[in-house]
C-alpha positions as CSV (number, residue, x, y, z in Angstrom):
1,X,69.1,0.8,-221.1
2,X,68.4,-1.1,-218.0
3,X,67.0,-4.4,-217.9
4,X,64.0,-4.8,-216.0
5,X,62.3,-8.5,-214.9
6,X,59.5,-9.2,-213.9
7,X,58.6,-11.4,-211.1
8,X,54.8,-12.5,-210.5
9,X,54.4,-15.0,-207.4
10,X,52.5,-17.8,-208.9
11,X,52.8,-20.1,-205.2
12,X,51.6,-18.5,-201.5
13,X,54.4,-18.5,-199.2
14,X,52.3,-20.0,-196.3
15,X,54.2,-23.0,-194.4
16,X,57.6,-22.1,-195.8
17,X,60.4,-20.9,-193.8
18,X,60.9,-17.4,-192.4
19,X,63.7,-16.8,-194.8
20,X,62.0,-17.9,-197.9
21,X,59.2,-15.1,-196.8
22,X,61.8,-12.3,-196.2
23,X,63.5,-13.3,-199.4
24,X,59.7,-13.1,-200.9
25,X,58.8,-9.6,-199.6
26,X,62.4,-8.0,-199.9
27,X,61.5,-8.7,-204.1
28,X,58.4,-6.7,-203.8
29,X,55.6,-9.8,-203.9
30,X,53.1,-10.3,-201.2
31,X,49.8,-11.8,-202.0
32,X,49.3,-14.9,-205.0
33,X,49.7,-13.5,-208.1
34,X,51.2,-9.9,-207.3
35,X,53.8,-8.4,-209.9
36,X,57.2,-6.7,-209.0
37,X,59.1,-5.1,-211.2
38,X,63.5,-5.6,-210.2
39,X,66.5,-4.7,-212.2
40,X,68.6,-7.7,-213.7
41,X,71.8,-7.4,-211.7
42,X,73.5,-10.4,-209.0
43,X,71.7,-9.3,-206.1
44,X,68.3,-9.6,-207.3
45,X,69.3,-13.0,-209.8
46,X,70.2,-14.4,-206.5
47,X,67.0,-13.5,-204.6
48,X,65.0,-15.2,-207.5
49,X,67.3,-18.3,-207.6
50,X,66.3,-18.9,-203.8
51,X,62.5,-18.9,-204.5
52,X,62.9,-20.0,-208.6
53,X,59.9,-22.7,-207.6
54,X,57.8,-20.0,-206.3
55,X,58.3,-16.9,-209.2
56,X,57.7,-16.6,-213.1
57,X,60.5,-14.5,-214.0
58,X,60.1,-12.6,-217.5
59,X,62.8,-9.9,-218.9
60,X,61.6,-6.7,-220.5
61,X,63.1,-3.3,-221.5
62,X,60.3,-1.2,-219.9
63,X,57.8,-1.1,-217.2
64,X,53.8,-1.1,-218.1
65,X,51.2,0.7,-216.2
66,X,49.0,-0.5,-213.9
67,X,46.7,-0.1,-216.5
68,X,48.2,-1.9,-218.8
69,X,49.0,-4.7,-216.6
70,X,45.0,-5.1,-215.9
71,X,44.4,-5.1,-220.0
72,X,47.5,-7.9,-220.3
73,X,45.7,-10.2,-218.2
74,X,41.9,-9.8,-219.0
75,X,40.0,-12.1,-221.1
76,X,38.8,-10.9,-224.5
77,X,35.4,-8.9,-224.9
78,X,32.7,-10.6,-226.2
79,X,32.2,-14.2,-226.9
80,X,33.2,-16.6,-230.0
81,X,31.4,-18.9,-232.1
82,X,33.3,-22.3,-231.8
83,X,31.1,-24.9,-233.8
84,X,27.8,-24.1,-235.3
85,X,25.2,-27.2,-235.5
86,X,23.5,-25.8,-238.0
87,X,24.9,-23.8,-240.8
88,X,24.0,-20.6,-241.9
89,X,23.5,-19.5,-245.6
């Protein structure tokens, strides 16, 4: 099975160098916070070595939907009771 990692741009690329940017946009990642999805091999561990300040890298065995990419990141439903200042019975 293929390795697959994930790369989600956590830093823009505005004021960096022209190479840093085609480094970032060969890997798949334009805007703040976009997700790419790259096979673990040399060519791409290299990529990510030259912007490793920029990236979060994470390894996984599959790739998730854009659906479930939406439901990893959104906050829970509802709302939770932290401290009650007055006690119920």
């Amino acid at each position: 099975m293929v390795k697959l990692t994930i790369l989600k741009l956590q830093r823009s690329s505005i004021g960096l160098s022209k190479g840093i940017r085609d480094v970032i946009q060969s890997l798949g990642l334009g805007k703040r916070h976009s997700i790419a999805y790259c096979e673990a091999n040399p060519v791409s561990a290299g990529k990510i070595f030259k912007v490793k300040e920029l990236v979060s890298v994470n390894e996984v065995e599959n790739k998730m939907s854009k659906y479930e990419e939406r439901k990893a990141r959104a906050p829970p439903s509802g709302f939770t009771v932290v401290n009650r200042r007055f006690p119920t019975a």
